[in-house]
VOGU-3710 file (C-alpha; in Angstrom, 3 decimals, decimal comma):
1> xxxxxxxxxx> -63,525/102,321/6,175  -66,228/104,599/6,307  -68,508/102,081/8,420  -65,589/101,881/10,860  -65,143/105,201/11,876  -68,945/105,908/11,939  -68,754/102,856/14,559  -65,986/104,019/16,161  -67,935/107,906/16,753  -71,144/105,875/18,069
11> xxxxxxxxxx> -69,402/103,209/19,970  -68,293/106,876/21,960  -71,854/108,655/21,656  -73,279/105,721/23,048  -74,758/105,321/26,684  -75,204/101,683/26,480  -71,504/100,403/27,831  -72,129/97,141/26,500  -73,295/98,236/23,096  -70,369/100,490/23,050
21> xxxxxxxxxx> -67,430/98,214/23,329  -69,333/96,171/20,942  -69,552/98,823/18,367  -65,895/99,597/18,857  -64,432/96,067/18,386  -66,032/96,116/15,436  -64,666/99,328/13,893  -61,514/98,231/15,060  -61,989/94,557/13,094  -63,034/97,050/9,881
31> xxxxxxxxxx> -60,585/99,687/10,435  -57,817/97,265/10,671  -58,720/94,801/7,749  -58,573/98,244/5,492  -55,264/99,054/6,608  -56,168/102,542/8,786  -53,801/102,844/10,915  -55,086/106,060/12,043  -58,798/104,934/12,242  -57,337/101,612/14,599
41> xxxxxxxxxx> -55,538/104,058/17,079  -58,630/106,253/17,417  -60,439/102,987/18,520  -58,179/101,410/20,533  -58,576/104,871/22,103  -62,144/105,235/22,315  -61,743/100,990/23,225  -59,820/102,112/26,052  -62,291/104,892/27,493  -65,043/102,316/27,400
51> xxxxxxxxxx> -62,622/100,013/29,344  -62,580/103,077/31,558  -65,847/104,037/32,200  -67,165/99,778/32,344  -64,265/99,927/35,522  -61,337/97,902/33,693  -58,544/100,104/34,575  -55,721/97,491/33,278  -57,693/97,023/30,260  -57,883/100,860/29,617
61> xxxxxxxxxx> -54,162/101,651/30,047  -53,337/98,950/27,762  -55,607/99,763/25,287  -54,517/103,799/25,617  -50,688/103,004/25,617  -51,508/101,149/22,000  -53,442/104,688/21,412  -50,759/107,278/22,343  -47,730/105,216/20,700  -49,195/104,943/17,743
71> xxxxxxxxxx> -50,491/108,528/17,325  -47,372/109,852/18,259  -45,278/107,035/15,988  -46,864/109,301/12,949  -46,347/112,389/14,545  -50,099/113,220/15,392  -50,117/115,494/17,790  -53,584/116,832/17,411  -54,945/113,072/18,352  -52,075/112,178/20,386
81> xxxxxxxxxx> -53,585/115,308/22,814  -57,369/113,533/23,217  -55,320/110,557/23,595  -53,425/112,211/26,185  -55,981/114,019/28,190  -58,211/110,155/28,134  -54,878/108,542/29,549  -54,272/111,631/32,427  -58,277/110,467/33,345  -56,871/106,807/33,886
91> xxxxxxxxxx> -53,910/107,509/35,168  -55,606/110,668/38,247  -57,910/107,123/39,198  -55,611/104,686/39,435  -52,165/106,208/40,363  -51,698/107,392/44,010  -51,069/111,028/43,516  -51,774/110,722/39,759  -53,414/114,203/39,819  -49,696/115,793/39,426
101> xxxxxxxxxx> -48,891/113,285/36,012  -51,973/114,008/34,540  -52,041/117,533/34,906  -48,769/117,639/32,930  -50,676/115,355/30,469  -53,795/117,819/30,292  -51,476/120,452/29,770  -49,223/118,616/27,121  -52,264/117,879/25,422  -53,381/121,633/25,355
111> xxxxxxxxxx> -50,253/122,344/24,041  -50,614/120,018/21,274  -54,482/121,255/20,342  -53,317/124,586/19,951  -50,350/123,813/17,672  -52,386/121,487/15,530  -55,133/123,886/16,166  -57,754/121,022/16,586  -60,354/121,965/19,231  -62,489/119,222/21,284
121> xxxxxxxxxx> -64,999/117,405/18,926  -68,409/116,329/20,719  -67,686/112,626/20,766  -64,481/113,587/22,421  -66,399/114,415/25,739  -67,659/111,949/27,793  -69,517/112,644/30,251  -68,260/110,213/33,334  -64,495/111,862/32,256  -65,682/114,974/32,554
131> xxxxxxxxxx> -65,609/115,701/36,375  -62,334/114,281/36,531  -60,801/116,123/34,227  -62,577/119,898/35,945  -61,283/118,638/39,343  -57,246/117,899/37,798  -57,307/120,959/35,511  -59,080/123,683/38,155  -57,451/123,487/41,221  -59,708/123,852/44,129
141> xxxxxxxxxx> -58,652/126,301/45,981  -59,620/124,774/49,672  -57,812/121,889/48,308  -53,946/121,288/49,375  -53,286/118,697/47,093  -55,059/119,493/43,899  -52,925/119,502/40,773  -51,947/122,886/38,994  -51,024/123,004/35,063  -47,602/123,153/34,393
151> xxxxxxxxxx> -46,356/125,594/32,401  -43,594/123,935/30,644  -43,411/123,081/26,559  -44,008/119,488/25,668  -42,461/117,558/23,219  -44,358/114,923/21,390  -42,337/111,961/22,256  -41,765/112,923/25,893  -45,366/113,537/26,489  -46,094/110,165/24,985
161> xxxxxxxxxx> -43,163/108,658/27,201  -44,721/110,106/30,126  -48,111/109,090/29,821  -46,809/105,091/28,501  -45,009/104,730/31,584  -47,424/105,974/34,064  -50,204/103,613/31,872  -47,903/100,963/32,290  -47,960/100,839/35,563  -51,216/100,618/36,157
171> xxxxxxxx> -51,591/98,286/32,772  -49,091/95,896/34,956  -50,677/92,420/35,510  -52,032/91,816/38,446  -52,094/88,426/40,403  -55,725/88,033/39,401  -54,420/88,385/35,485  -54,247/85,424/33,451
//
């Protein structure tokens, strides 16, 4: 147990892409052969933002509905809010007008930190999300269309809705799928 989770922390500390996802199947294998539940939805999570950042959108949803459902299935809301905020990231780059979905996300999941009162942990901050997440959260304000926070209280199962259908979507197979 304890060697999967320190994989799963440098699998998402890690520059090295390839490295990365290779570091996270791993502590998913471990994680799951001890019976975590909690450890495998943190790397099919961090699984997914690797997806993300190596370009495999469909891969990433997939991997991030797995995430959210199964945080929120045990009534995490603490990691079902970085679970959030990585799918809102997905979901601003693929959707067409995604910017509106995920800033209800990046709100839901601010909602959920402060109840739980778990704050952003450094492997929790990637770099390449980042930028995406400053443009969707702070509104630009010579930009018509950028995405404001809702103010609106989130429940944990609607916020997880939310985000699993707007994943699906863009988890949908392709014609280029197998």
């Amino acid at each position: 147990m304890g060697l999967g989770w320190s994989l799963y922390v440098a699998s998402l500390r890690s520059a090295d892409l390839e490295a990365a996802e290779q570091m996270a199947a791993e502590a998913d294998e471990l994680l799951r052969r001890a019976a975590v539940p909690m450890g495998v939805a943190h790397t099919l999570e961090g699984r997914g933002i690797i997806a993300f950042e190596r370009g495999d959108l469909n891969k990433a949803a997939r991997l991030l509905i797995e995430a959210i459902q199964a945080f929120a299935s045990y009534g995490n809301i603490g990691c079902t809010a970085h679970a959030l905020e990585a799918a809102a990231v997905v979901i601003a780059t693929a959707a067409h007008n995604g910017d509106s979905l995920a800033a209800e996300l990046f709100a839901a999941a601010e909602q959920f930190r402060q109840q739980s009162g778990q704050d952003h942990r450094p492997w929790e901050t990637r770099a390449s999300l980042e930028p995406l997440k400053n443009r969707i959260v702070t509104p630009s304000a010579t930009a018509d269309t950028a995405a404001h926070t809702p103010a609106r209280r989130y429940t944990l199962s609607v916020a997880s809705m939310l985000a699993a259908q707007a994943l699906q979507s863009v988890a949908a197979p392709t014609p280029a799928d197998p």
